[in-house]
N, CA and C atoms as a LAMMPS dump frame, in Angstrom:
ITEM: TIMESTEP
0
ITEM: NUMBER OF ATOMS
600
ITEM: BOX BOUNDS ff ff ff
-5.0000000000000000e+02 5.0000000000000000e+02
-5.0000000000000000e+02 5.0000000000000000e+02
-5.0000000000000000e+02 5.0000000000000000e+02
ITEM: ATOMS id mol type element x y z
1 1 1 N -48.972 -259.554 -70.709
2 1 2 C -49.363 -258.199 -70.378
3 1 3 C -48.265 -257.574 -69.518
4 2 1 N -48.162 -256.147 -69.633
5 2 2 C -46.806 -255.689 -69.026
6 2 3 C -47.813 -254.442 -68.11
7 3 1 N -46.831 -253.797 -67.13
8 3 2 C -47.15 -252.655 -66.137
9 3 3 C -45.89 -251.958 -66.096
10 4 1 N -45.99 -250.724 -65.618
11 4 2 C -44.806 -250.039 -64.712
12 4 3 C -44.353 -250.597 -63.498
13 5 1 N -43.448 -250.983 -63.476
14 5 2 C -43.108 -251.077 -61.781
15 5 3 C -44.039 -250.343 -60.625
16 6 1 N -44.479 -248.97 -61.09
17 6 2 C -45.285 -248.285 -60.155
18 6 3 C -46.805 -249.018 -59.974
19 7 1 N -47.127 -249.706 -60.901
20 7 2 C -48.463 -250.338 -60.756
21 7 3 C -48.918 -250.402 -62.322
22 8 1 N -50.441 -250.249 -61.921
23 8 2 C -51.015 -250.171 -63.639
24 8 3 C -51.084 -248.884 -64.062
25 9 1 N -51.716 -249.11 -65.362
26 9 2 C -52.358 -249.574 -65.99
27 9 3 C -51.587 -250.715 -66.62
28 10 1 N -52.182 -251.847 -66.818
29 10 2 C -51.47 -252.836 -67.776
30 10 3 C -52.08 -252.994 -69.023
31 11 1 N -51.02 -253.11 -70.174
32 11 2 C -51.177 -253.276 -71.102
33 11 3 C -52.397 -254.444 -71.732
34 12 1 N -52.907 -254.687 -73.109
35 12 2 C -53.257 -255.823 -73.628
36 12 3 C -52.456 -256.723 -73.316
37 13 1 N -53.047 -257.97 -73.116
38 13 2 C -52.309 -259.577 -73.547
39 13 3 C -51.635 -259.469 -75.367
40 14 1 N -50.611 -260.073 -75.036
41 14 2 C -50.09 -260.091 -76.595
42 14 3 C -49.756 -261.124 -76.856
43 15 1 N -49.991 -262.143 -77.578
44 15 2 C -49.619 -263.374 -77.715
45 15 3 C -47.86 -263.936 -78.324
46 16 1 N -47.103 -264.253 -77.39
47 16 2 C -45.9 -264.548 -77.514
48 16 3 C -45.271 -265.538 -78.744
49 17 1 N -46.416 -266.645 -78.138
50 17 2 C -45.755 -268.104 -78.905
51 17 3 C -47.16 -268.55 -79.046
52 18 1 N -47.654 -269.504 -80.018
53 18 2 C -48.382 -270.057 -80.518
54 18 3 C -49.013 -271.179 -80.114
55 19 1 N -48.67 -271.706 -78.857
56 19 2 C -48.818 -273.495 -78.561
57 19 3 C -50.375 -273.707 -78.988
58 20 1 N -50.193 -275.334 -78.872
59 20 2 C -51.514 -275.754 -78.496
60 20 3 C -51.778 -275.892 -77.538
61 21 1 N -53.155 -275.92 -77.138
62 21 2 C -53.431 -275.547 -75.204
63 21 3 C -52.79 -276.874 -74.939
64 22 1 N -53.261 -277.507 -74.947
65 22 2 C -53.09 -279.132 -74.391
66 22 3 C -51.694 -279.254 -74.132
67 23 1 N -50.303 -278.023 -74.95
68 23 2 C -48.976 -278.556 -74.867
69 23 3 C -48.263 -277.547 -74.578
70 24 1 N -48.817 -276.348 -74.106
71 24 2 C -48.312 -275.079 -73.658
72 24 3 C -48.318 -274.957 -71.658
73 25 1 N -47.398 -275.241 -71.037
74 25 2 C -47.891 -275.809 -69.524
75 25 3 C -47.523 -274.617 -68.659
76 26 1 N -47.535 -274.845 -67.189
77 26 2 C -47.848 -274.145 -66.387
78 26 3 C -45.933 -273.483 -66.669
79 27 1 N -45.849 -271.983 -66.905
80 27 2 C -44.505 -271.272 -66.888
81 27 3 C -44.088 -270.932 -66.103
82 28 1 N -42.711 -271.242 -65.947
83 28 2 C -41.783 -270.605 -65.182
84 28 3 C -41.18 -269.238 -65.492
85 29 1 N -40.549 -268.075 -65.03
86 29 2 C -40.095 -266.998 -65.529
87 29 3 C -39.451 -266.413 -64.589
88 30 1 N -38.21 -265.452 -65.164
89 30 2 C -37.474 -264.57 -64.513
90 30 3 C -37.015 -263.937 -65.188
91 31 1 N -36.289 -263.008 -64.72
92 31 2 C -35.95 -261.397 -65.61
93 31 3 C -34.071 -261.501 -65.267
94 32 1 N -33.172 -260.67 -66.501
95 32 2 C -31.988 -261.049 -66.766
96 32 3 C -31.615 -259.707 -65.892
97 33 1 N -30.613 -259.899 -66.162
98 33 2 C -29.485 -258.561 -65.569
99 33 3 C -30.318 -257.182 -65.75
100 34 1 N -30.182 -257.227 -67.39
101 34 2 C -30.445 -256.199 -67.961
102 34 3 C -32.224 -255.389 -67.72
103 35 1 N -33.133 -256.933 -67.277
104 35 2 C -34.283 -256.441 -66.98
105 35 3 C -35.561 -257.202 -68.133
106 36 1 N -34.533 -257.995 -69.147
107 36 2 C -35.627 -258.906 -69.996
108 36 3 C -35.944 -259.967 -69.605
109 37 1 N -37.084 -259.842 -69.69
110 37 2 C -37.751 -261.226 -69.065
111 37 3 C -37.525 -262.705 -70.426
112 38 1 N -37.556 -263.73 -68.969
113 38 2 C -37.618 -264.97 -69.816
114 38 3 C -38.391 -265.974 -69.283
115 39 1 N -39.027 -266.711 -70.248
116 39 2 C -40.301 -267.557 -69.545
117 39 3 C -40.041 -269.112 -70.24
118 40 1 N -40.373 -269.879 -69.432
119 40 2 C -39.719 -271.654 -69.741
120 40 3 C -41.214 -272.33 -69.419
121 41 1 N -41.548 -273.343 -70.539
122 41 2 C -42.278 -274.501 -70.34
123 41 3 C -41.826 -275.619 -71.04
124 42 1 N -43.539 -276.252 -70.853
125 42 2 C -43.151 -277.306 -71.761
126 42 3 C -43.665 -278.026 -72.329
127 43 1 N -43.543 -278.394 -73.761
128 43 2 C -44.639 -278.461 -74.56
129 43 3 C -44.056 -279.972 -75.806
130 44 1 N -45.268 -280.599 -75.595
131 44 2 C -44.801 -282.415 -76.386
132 44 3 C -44.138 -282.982 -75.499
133 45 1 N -43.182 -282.526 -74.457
134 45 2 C -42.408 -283.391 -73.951
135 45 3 C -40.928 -282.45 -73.567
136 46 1 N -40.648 -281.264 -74.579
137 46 2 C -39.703 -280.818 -74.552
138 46 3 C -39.657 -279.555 -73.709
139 47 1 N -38.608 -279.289 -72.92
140 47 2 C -38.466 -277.98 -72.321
141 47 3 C -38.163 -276.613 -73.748
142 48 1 N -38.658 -275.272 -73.117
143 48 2 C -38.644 -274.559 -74.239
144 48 3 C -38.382 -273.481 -73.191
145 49 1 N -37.265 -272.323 -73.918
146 49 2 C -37.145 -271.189 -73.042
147 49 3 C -37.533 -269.826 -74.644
148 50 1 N -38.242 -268.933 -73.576
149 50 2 C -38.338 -267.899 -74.628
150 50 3 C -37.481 -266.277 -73.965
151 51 1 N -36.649 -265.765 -74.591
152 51 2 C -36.631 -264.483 -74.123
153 51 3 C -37.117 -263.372 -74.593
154 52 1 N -37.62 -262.393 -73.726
155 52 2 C -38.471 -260.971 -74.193
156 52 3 C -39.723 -261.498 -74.121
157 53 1 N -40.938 -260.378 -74.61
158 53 2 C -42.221 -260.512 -74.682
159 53 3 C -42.559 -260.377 -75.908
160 54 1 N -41.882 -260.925 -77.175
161 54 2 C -42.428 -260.174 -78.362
162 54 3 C -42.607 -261.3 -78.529
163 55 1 N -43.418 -262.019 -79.895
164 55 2 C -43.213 -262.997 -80.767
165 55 3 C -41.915 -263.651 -81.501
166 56 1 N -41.28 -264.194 -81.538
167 56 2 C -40.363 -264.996 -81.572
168 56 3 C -39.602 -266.04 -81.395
169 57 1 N -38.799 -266.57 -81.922
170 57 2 C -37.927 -267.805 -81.477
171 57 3 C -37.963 -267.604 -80.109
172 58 1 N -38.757 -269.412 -79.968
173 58 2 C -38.379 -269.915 -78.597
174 58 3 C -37.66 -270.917 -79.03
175 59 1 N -36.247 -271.343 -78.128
176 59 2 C -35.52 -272.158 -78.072
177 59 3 C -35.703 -273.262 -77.42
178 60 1 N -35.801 -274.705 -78.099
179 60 2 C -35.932 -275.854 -77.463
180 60 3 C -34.345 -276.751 -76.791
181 61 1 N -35.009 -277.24 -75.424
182 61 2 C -33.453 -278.186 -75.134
183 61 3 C -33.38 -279.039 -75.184
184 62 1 N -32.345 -279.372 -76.024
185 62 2 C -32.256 -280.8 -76.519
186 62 3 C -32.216 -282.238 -75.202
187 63 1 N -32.945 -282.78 -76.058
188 63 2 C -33.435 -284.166 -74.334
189 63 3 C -33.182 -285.227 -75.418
190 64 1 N -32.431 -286.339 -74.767
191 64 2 C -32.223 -287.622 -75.293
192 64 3 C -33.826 -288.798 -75.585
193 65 1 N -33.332 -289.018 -77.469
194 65 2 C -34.729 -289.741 -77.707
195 65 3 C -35.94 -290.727 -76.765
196 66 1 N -37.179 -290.253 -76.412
197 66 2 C -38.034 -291.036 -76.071
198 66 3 C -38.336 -290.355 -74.679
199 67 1 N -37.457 -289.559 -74.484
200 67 2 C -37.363 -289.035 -72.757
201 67 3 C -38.328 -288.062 -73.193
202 68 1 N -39.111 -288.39 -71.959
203 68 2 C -40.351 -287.188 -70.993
204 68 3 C -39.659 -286.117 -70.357
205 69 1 N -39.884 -284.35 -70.601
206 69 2 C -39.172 -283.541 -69.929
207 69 3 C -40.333 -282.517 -69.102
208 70 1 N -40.835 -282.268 -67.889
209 70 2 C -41.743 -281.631 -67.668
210 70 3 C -41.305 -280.621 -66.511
211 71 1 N -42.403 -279.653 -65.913
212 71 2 C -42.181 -279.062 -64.173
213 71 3 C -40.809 -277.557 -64.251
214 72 1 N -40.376 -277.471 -65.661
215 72 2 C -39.121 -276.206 -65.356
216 72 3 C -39.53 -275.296 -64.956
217 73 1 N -38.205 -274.705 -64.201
218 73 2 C -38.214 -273.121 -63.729
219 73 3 C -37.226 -272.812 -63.881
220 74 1 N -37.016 -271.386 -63.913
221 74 2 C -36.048 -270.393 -64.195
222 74 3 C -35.468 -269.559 -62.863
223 75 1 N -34.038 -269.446 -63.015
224 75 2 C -33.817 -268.035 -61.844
225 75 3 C -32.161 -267.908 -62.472
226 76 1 N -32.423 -266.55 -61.773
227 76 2 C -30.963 -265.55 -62.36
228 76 3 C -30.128 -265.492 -61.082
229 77 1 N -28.914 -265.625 -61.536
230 77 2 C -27.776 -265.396 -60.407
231 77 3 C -27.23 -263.543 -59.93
232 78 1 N -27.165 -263.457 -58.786
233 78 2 C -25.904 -262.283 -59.087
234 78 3 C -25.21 -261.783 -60.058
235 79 1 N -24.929 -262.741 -60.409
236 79 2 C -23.705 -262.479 -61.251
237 79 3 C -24.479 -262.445 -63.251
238 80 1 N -25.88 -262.533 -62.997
239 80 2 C -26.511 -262.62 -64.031
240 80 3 C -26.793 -263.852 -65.045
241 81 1 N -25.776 -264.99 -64.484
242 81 2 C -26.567 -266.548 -65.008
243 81 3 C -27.255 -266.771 -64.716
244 82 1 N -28.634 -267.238 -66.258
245 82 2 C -29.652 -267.976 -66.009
246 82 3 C -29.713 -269.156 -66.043
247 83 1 N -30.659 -270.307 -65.18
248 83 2 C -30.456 -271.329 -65.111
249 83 3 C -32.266 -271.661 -65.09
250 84 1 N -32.165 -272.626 -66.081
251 84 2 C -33.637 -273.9 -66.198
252 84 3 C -33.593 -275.031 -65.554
253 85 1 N -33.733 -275.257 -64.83
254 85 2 C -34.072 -276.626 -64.27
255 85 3 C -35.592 -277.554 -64.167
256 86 1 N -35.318 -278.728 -64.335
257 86 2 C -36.438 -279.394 -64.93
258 86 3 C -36.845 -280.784 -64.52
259 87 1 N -37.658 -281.594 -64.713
260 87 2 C -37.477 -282.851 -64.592
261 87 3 C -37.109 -284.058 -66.168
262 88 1 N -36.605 -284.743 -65.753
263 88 2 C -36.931 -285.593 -67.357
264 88 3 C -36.4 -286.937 -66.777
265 89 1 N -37.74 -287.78 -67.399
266 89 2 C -37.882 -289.032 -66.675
267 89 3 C -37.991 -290.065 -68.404
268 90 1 N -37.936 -290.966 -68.616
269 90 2 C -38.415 -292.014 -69.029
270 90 3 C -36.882 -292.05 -70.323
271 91 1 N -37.378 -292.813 -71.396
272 91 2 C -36.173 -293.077 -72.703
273 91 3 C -34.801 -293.647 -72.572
274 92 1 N -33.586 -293.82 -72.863
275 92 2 C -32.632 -294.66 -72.447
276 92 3 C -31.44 -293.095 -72.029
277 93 1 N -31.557 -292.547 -71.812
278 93 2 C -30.594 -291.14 -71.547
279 93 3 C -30.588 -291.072 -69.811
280 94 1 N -30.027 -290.035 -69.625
281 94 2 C -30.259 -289.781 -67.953
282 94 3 C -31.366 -289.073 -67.543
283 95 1 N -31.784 -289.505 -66.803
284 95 2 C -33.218 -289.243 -66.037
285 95 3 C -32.539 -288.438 -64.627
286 96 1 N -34.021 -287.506 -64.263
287 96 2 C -33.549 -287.241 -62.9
288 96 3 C -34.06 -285.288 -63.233
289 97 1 N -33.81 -284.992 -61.995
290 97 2 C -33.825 -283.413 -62.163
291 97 3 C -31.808 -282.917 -62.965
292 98 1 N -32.896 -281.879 -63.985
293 98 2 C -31.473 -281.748 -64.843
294 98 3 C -31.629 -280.235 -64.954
295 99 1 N -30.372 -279.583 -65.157
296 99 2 C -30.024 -278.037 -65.316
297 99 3 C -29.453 -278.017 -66.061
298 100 1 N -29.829 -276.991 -66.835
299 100 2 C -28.791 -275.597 -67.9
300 100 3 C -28.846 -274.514 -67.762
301 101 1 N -27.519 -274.309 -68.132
302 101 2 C -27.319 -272.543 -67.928
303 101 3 C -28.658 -271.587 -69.221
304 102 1 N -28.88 -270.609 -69.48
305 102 2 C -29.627 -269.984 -70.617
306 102 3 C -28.744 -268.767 -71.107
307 103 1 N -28.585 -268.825 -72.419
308 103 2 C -27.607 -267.57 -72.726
309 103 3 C -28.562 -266.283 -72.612
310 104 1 N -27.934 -265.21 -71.708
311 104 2 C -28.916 -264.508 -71.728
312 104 3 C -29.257 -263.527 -72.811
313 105 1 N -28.484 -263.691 -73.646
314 105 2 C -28.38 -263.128 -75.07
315 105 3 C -29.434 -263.153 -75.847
316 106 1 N -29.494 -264.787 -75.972
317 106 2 C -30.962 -265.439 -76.877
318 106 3 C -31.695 -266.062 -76.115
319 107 1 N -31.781 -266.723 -75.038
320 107 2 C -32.734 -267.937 -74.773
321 107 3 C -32.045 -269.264 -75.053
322 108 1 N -30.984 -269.127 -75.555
323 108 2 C -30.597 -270.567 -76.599
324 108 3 C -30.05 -271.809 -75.144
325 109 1 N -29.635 -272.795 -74.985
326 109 2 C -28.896 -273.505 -74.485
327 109 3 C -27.596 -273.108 -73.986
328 110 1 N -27.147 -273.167 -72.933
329 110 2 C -25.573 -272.541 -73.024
330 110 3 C -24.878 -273.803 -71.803
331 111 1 N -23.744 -273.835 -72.429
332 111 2 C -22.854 -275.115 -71.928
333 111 3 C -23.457 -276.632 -71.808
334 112 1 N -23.141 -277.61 -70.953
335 112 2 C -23.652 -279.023 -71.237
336 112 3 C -24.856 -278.963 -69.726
337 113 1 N -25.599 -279.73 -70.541
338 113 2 C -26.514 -279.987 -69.246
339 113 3 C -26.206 -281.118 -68.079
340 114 1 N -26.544 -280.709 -66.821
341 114 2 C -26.216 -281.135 -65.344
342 114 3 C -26.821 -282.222 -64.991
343 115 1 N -27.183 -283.595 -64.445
344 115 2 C -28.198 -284.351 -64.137
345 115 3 C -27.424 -283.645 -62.286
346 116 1 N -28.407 -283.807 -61.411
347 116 2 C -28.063 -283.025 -60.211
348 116 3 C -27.924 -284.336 -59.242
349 117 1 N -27.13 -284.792 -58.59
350 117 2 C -26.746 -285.76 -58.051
351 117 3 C -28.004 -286.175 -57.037
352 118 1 N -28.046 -287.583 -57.216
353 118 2 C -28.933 -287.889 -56.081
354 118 3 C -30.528 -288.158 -56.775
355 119 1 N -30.953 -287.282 -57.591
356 119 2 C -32.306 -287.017 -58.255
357 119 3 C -32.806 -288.433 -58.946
358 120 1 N -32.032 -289.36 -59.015
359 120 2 C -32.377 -290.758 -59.831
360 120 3 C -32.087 -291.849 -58.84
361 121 1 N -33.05 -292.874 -58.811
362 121 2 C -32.927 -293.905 -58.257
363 121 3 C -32.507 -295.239 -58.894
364 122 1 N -32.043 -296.243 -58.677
365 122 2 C -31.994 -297.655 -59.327
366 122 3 C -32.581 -298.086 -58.324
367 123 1 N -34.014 -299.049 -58.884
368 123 2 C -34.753 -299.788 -58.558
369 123 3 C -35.302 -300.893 -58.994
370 124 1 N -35.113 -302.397 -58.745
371 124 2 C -35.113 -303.619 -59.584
372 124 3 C -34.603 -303.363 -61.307
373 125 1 N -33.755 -302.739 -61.246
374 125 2 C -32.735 -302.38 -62.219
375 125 3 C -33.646 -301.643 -63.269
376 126 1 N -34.621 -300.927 -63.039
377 126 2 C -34.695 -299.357 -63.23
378 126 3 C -34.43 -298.008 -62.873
379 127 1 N -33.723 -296.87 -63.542
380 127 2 C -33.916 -295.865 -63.035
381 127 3 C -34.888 -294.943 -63.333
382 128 1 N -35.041 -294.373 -62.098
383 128 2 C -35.947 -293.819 -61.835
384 128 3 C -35.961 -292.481 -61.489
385 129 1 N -36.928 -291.723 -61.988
386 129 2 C -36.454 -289.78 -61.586
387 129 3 C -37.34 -289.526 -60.741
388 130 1 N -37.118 -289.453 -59.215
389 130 2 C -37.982 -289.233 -58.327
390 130 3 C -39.024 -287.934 -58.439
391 131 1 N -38.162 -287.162 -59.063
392 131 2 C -39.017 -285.8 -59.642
393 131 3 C -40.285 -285.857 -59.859
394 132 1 N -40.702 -287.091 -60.527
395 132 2 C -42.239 -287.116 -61.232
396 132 3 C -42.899 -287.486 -60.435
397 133 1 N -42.867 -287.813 -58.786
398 133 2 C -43.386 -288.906 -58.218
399 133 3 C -44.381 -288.112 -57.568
400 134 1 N -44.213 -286.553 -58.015
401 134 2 C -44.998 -285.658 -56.912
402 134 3 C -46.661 -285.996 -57.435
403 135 1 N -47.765 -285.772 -57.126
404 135 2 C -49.11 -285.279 -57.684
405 135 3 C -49.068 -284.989 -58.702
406 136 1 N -48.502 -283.69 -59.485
407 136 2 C -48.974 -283.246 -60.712
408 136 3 C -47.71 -282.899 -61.614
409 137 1 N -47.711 -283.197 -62.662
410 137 2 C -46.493 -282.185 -63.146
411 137 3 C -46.938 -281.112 -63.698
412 138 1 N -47.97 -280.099 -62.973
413 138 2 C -48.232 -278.997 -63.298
414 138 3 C -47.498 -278.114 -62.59
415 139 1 N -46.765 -278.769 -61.649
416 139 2 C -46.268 -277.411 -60.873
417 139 3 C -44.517 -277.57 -61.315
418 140 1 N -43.788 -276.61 -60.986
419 140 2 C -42.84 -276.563 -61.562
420 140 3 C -41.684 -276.83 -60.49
421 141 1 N -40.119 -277.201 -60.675
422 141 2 C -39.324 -277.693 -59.972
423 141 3 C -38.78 -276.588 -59.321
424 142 1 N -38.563 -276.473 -57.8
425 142 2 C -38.074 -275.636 -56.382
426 142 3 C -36.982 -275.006 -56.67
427 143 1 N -37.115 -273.855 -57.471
428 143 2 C -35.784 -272.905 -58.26
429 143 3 C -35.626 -271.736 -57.095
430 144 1 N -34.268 -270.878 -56.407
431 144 2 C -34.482 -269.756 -55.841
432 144 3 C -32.994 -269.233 -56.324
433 145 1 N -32.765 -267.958 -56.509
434 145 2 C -31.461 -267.26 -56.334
435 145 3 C -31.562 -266.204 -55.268
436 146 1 N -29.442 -266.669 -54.811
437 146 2 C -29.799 -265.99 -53.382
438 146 3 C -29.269 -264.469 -53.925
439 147 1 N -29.064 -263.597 -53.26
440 147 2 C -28.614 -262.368 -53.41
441 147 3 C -27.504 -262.496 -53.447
442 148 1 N -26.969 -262.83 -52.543
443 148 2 C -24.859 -263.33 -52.484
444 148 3 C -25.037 -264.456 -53.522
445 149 1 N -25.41 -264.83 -54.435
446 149 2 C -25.139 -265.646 -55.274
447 149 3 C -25.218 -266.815 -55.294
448 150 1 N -25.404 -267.351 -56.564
449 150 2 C -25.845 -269.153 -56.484
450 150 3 C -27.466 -269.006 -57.058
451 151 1 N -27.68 -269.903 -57.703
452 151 2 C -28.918 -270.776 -57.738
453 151 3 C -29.542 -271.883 -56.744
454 152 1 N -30.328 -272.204 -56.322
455 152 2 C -30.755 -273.318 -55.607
456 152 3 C -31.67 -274.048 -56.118
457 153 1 N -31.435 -275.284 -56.457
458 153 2 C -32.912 -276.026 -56.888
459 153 3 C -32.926 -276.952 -55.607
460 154 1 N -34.271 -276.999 -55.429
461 154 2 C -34.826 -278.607 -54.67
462 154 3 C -35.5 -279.577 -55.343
463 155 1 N -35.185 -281.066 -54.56
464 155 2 C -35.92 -282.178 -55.297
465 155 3 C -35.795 -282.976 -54.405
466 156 1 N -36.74 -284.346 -54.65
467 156 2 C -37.43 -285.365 -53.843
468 156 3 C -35.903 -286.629 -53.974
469 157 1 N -35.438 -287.382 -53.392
470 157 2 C -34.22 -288.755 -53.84
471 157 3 C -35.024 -289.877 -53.145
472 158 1 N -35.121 -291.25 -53.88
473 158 2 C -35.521 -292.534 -53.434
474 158 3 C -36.178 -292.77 -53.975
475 159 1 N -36.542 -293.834 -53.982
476 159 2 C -37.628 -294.898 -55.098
477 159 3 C -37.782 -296.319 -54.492
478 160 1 N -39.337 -296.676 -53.83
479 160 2 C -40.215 -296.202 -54.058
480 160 3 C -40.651 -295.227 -52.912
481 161 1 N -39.717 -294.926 -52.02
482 161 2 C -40.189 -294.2 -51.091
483 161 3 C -39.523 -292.584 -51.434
484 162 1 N -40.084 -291.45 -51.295
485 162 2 C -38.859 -290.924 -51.228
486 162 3 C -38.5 -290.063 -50.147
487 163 1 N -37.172 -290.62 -49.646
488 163 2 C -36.44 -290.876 -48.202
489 163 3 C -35.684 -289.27 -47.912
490 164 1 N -35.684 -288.441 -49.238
491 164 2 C -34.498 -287.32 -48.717
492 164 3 C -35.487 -286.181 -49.72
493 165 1 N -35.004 -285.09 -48.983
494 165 2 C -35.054 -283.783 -49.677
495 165 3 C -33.474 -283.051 -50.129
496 166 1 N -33.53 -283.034 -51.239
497 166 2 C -32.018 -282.468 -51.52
498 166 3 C -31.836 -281.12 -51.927
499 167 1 N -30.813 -280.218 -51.503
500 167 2 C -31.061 -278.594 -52.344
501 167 3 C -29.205 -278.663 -52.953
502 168 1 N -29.811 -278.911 -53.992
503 168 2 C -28.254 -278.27 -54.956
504 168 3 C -28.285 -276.623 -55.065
505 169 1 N -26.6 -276.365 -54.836
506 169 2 C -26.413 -274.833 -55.227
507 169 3 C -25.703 -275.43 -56.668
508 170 1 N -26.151 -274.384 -57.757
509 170 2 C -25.701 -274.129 -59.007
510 170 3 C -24.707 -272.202 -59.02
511 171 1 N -23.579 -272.711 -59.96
512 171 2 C -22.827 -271.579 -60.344
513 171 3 C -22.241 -271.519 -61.667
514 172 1 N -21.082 -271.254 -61.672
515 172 2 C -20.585 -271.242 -62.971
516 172 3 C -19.577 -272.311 -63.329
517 173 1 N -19.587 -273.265 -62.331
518 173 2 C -18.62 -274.258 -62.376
519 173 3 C -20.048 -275.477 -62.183
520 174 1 N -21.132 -275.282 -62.367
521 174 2 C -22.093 -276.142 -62.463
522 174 3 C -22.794 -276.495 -60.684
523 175 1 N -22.877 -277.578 -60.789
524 175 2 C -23.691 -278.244 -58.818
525 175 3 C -21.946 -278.021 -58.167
526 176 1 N -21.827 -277.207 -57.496
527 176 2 C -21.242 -276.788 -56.444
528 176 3 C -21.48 -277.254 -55.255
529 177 1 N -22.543 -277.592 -54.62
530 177 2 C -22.754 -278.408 -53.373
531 177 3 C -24.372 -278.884 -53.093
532 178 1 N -24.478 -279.946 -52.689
533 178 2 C -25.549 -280.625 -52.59
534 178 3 C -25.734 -280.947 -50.715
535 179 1 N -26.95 -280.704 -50.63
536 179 2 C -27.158 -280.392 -49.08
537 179 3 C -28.654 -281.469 -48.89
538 180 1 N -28.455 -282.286 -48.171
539 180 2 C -29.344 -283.058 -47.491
540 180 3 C -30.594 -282.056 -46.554
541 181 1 N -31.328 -281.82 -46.932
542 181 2 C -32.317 -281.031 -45.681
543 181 3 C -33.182 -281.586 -45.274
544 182 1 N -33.522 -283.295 -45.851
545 182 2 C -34.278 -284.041 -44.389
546 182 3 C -33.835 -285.417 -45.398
547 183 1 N -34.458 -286.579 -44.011
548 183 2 C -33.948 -288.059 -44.272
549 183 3 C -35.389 -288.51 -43.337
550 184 1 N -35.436 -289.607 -44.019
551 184 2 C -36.183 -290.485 -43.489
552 184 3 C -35.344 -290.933 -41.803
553 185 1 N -36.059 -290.86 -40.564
554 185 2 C -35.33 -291.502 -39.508
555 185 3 C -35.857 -292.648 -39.254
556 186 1 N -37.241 -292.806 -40.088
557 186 2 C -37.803 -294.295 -38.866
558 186 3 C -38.325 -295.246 -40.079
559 187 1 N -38.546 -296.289 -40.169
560 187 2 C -39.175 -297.018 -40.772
561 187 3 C -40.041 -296.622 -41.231
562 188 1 N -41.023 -296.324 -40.385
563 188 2 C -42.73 -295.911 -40.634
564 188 3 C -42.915 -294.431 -41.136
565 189 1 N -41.771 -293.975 -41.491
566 189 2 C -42.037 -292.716 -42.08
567 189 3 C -42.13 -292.546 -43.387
568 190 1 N -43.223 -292.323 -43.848
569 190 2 C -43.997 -292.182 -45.039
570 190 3 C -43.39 -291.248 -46.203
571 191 1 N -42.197 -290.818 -45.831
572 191 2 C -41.672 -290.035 -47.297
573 191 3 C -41.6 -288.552 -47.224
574 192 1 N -41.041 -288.202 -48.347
575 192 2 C -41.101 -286.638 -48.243
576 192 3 C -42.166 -286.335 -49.306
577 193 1 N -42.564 -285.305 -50.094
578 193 2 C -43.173 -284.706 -51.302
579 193 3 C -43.23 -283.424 -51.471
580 194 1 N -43.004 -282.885 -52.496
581 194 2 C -43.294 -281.683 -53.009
582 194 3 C -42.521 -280.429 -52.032
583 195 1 N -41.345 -280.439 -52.104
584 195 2 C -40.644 -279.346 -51.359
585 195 3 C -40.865 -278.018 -51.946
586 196 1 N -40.48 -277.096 -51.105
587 196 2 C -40.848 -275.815 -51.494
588 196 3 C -39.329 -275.001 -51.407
589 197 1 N -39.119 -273.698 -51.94
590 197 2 C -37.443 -273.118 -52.224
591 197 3 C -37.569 -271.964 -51.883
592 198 1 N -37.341 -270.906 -51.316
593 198 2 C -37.266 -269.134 -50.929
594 198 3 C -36.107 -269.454 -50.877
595 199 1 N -35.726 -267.711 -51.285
596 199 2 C -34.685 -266.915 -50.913
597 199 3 C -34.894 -266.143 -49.429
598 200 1 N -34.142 -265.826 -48.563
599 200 2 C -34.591 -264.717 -47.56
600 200 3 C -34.126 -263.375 -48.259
């Protein structure tokens, strides 16, 4: 359903994409340069970005066989790059919180996808994507863009505890810098979970 910026009246619901309930999940969305919106879930397993509100091709991102991909969100840069970020845990590929750019053209995939440093653990010689470790994967992964530019995602690092909160900045040269914003100090400290991301 759409409005004026000034308020309502809002339009009918119009049905975009087709899912089945059970595989259509909680969306992420943001709006491009130009002002078209784009909305990301995820559905079987796979991340899916759609642009506009009409009916049409939604574009799926390609995830290495057997891998679980859930939790994306979307945000636009300054400079007008969009970026999905996501979780994807399980199959023999890289696990961990992962990013792509979105062409803002189509929705389609644009350049190679990021695994974001830190986001995977080795543990009795599994890895592990701390990402999933939260409560639900209904909620989606800690996306913000600042005004001076950059993307920011947050995510959980460690296995089985998890010991750090990490915020990657994303640009056009990909993870640009990765920032520690808490650590475990004591033994008895029980972990981090479920971080949260603003812009000011």
């Amino acid at each position: 359903a759409t409005a004026p910026a000034a308020g309502s009246p809002w339009s009918a619901p119009a049905l975009v994409s087709n899912e089945e309930l059970a595989r259509a999940r909680t969306p992420g969305v943001t709006t491009a340069a130009d002002g078209t919106p784009f909305q990301t879930w995820y559905s079987g397993g796979d991340i899916v970005v759609h642009r506009g509100v009409s009916p049409g091709q939604a574009h799926t991102f390609p995830s290495p066989a057997g891998s679980s991909n859930a939790r994306p969100n979307l945000a636009t840069d300054a400079s007008g790059r969009i970026w999905v970020v996501w979780c994807r845990f399980g199959g023999s590929g890289v696990v961990g919180t992962i990013a792509q750019q979105v062409d803002p053209a189509t929705g389609a995939p644009l350049g190679s996808q990021v695994q974001l440093p830190g986001s995977s653990t080795d543990f009795q010689g599994t890895r592990n994507a701390a990402c999933v470790l939260e409560a639900t994967v209904a909620r989606r992964q800690p996306v913000a863009a600042r005004v001076g530019g950059g993307v920011y995602a947050a995510g959980t690092s460690g296995y089985p505890t998890r010991t750090r909160v990490l915020v990657w900045r994303l640009d056009a040269s990909g993870v640009s810098r990765t920032l520690e914003a808490a650590n475990n100090r004591r033994p008895g400290h029980l972990g981090h979970s479920e971080p949260a991301l603003a812009a000011a």
